[in-house]
TIPA-812863 format. One line per 5 residues: number of its first residue (from 0); their letters; for each residue x, y, z of C-alpha. Coordinates in pm, 1 decimal. Layout:
<recs>
NUM) A) X,Y,Z; ...;
</recs>
This chain:
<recs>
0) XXXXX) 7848.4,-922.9,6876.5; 7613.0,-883.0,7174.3; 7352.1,-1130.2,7266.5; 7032.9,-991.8,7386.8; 6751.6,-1129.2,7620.6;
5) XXXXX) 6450.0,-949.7,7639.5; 6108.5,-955.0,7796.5; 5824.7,-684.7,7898.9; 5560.4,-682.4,8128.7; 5655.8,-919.5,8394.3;
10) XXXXX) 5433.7,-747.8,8670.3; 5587.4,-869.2,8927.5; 5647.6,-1206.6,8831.5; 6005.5,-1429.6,8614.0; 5854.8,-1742.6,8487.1;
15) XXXXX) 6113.4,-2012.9,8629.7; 6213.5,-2141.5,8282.8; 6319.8,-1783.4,8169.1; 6622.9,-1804.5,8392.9; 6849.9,-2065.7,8152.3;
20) XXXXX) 6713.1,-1823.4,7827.7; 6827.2,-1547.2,7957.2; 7126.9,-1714.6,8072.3; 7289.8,-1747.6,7709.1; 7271.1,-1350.6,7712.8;
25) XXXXX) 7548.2,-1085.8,7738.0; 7270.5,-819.8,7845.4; 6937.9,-831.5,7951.8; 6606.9,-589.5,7839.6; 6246.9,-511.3,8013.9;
30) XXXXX) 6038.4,-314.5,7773.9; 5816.5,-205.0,8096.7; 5597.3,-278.4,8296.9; 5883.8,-389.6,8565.9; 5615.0,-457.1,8821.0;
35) XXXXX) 5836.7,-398.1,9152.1; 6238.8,-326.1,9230.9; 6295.1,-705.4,9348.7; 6251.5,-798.1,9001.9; 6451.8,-590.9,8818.5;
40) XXXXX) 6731.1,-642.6,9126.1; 6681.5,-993.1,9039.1; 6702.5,-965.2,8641.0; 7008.3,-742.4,8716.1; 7189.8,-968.0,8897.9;
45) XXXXX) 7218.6,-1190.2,8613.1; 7326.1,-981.7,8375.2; 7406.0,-634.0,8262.1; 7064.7,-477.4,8253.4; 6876.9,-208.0,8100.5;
50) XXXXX) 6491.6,-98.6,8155.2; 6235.1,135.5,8090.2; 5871.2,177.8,8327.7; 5602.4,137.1,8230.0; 5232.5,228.5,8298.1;
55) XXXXX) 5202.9,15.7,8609.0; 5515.8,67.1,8779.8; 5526.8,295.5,9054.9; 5794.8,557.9,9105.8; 6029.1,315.2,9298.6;
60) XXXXX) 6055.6,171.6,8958.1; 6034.7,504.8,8784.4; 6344.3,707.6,8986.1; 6558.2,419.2,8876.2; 6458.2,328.4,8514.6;
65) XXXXX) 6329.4,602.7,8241.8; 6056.4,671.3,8026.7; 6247.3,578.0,7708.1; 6638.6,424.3,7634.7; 6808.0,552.7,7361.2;
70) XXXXX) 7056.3,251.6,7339.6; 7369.6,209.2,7108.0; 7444.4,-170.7,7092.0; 7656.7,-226.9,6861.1; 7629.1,-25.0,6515.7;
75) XXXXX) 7201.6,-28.9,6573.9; 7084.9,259.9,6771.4; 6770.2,83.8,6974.9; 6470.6,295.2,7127.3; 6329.5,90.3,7386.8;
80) XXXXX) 6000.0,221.1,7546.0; 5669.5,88.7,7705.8; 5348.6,200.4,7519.6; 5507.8,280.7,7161.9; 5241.8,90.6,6924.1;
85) XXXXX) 5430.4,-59.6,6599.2; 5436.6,21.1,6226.4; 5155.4,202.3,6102.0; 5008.8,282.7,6462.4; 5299.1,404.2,6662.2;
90) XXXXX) 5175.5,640.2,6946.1; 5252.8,1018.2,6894.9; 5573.4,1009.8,7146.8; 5716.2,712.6,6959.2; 5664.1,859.8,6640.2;
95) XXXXX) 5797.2,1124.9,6773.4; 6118.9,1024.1,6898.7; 6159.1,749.1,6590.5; 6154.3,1036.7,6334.5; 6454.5,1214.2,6577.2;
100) XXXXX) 6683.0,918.6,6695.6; 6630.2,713.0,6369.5; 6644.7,422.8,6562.6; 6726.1,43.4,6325.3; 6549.2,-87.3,6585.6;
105) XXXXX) 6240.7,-15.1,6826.2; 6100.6,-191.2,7096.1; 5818.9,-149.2,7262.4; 5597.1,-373.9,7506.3; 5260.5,-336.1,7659.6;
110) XXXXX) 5028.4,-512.4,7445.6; 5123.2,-810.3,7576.4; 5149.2,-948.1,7162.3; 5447.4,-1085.7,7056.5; 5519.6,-917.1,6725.3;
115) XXXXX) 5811.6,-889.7,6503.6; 5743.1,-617.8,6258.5; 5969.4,-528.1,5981.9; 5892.8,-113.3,5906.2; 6080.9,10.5,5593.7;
120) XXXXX) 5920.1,367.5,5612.2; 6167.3,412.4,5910.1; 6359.9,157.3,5834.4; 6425.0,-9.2,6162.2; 6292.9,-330.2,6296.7;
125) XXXXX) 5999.1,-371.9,6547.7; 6005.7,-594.9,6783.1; 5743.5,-647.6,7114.0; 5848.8,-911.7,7359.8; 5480.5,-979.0,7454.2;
130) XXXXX) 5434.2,-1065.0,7850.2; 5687.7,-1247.7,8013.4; 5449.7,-1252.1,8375.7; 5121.4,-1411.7,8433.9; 4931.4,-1099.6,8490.5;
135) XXXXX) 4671.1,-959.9,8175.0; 4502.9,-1187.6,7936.8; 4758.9,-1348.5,7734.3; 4775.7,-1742.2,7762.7; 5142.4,-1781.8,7718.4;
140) XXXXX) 5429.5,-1598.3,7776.8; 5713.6,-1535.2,7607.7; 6054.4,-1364.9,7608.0; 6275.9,-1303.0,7272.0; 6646.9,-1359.8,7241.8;
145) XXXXX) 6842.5,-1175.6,6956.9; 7181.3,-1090.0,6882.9; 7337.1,-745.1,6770.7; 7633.8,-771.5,6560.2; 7759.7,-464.3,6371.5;
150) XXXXX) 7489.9,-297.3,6186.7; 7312.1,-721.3,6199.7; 7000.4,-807.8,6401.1; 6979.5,-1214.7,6389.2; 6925.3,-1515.0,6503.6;
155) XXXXX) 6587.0,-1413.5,6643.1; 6484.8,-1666.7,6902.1; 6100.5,-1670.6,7142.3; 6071.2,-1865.9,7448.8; 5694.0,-1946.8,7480.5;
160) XXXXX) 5557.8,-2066.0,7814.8; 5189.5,-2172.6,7863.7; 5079.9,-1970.0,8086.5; 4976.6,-2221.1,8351.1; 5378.5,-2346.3,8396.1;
165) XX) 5469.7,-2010.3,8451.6; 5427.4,-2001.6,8851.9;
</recs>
């Protein structure tokens, strides 16, 4: 049983408060959209870490982290990429790699919406952390904790931060 913190689209920036959520974690997720290496130094040195880029992050990010994870956690195989859409408007290299890897569970970020989005044509479970940093348009951000046990995803839990405690 793995616990897992994870967040997208910090740009730069770890809202103070995420540090004790992602505490309780055995590894830690960025769904892109990293923002700059001190951050994901900093998110690593918490926990075991894992990362994709995303559309903002500039190839220091990029010649450390990849385009897509294709993770095993447990008995779920996990695709973890930036811009991936959700069910019923994935983007073509999501669909793509969804119909391949048969992923239970894909994550995506970008939007900077929080969704959870159950898709039984592929059966696997969407899930899009929203923005965890105070860049884009959202008004609060938010992080997801979940755990991974066997073939289980539970215990689904968001961190919401209003947007003006964040700094």
């Amino acid at each position: 049983m793995k616990t897992i913190g994870l967040l997208s689209d910090t740009h730069g920036h770890i809202p103070e408060k995420a540090f004790s959520f992602l505490n309780a974690c055995d590894e830690i997720w960025h769904a892109g959209d990293i923002g700059n290496l001190e951050t994901a130094k900093t998110l690593a040195s918490l926990k075991p870490f894992r990362a994709v880029y995303g559309n903002i992050d500039g190839y220091d990010i990029r010649s450390f982290y990849p385009l897509y994870q294709d993770i095993m956690c447990e008995n779920v195989r996990v695709l973890m990429m930036h811009i991936g859409g959700y069910p019923g408007k994935y983007t073509t290299e999501a669909r793509k790699l969804i119909y391949e890897l048969k992923p239970g569970l894909f994550i995506s970020g970008h939007s900077h919406i929080l969704k959870v989005v159950n898709d039984p044509k592929n059966g696997l479970l969407h899930i899009n952390p929203g923005a965890a940093g105070i860049s884009g348009l959202h008004t609060v951000s938010t992080l997801v904790r979940f755990v991974i046990g066997g073939k289980d995803i539970s215990d689904l839990e968001i961190l919401e931060i209003p947007r003006k405690l964040t700094v």
